[in-house]
N, C-alpha and C positions, 0 to 999 in steps of 0.2 A: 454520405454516411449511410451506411448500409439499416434498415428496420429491421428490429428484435424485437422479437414475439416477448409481450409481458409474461413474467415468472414469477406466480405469487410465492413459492417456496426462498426465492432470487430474496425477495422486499422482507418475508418472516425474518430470513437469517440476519437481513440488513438493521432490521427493526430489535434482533433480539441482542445482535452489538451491543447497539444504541444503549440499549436496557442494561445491560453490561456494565458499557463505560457510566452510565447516570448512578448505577450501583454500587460500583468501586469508589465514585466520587463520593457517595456519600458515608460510604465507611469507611475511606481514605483519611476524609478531611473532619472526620466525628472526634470532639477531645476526649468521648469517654474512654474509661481506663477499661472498662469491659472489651470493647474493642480492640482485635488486632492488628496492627496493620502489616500488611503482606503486599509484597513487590507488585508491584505495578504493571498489567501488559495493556501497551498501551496497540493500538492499529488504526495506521497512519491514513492519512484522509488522500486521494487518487480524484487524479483529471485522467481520463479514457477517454481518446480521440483516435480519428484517424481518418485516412484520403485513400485514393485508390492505390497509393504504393506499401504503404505502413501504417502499423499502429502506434501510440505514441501514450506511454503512461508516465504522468507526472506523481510523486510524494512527496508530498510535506516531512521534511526529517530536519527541522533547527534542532539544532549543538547537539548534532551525532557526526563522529569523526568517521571520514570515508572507509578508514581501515578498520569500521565495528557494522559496517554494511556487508549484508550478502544477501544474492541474487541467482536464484537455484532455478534451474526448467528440469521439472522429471514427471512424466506421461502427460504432458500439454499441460501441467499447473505450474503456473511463474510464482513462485514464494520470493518477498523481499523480508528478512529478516535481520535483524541486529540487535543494540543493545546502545540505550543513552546512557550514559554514567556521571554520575553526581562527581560532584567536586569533592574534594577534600576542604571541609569547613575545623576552623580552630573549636574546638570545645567551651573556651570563654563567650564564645557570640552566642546572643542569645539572638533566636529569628522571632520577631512577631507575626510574619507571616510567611509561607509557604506553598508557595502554589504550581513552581515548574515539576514537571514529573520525568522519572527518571524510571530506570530499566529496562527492561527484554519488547520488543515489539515484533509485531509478525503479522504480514496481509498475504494471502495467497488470491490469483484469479485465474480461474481457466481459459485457457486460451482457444482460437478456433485453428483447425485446421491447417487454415488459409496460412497462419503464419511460420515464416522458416525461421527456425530456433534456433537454429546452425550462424546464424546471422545479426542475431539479439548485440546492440551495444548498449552500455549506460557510459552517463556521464553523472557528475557529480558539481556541481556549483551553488553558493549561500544558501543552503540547505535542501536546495530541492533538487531529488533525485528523476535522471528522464532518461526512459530507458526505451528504448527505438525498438519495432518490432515488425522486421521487413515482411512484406507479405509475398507466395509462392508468385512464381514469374505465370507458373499455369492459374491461378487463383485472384488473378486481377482480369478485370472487366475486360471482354474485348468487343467492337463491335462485326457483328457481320454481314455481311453487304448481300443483298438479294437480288441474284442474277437472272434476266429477261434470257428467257427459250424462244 
């Protein structure tokens, strides 16, 4: 696994998600009637890994249908965007509680160099999304051997 230099800028933006999603949640789930409630974005939580040949991002996506995903590369930033959709509920039910969240979601990360985009697959199975991220054949390790004059 290759070492990346810490990016306090990296942790603010991650920290101010964070703050985000703690915020939506709390005016989400508030019964005052003062309160609006407005659609939800939600951004999906990623495993980032990878070996000397690829990189490998995993997301979290339960009950989002494969054909409400999409998976964009334009100037080295991989955006996975889509859209979770509520059900269609009868108007007699009454719900005491409510907790799954629905609507628009969107993660973008920037990609290094190293990787060929040309080459990018996903797959899709029980919710989680893995999308393969070959890396340049010049851009993997090689060793080189030090030759006796």
């Amino acid at each position: 696994m290759a070492i990346e230099r810490w990016r306090p800028a990296r942790e603010l933006a991650r920290i101010s998600r964070l703050m985000d999603d703690l915020m939506q949640d709390f005016f989400r789930f508030s019964y005052s009637p003062f309160f609006e409630r407005e659609e939800y974005v939600m951004y999906p939580v990623l495993d980032v890994s990878e070996d000397e040949k690829e990189i490998q991002i995993k997301a979290e996506l339960p009950g989002v249908e494969k054909e409400n995903i999409k998976i964009c590369v334009e100037n080295n930033v991989l955006t996975i965007s889509g859209e979770k959709k509520a059900e269609k509920t009868s108007e007699s039910r009454n719900y005491h509680i409510v907790e799954r969240r629905f609507g628009s979601f969107r993660r973008a990360i920037t990609l290094p160099a190293t990787v060929d985009a040309d080459k990018i697959k996903a797959t899709y199975k029980d919710g989680i999304l893995t999308i393969t991220l070959p890396k340049k054949e010049e851009a993997r390790a090689k060793e080189i051997k030090i030759s006796t004059e």
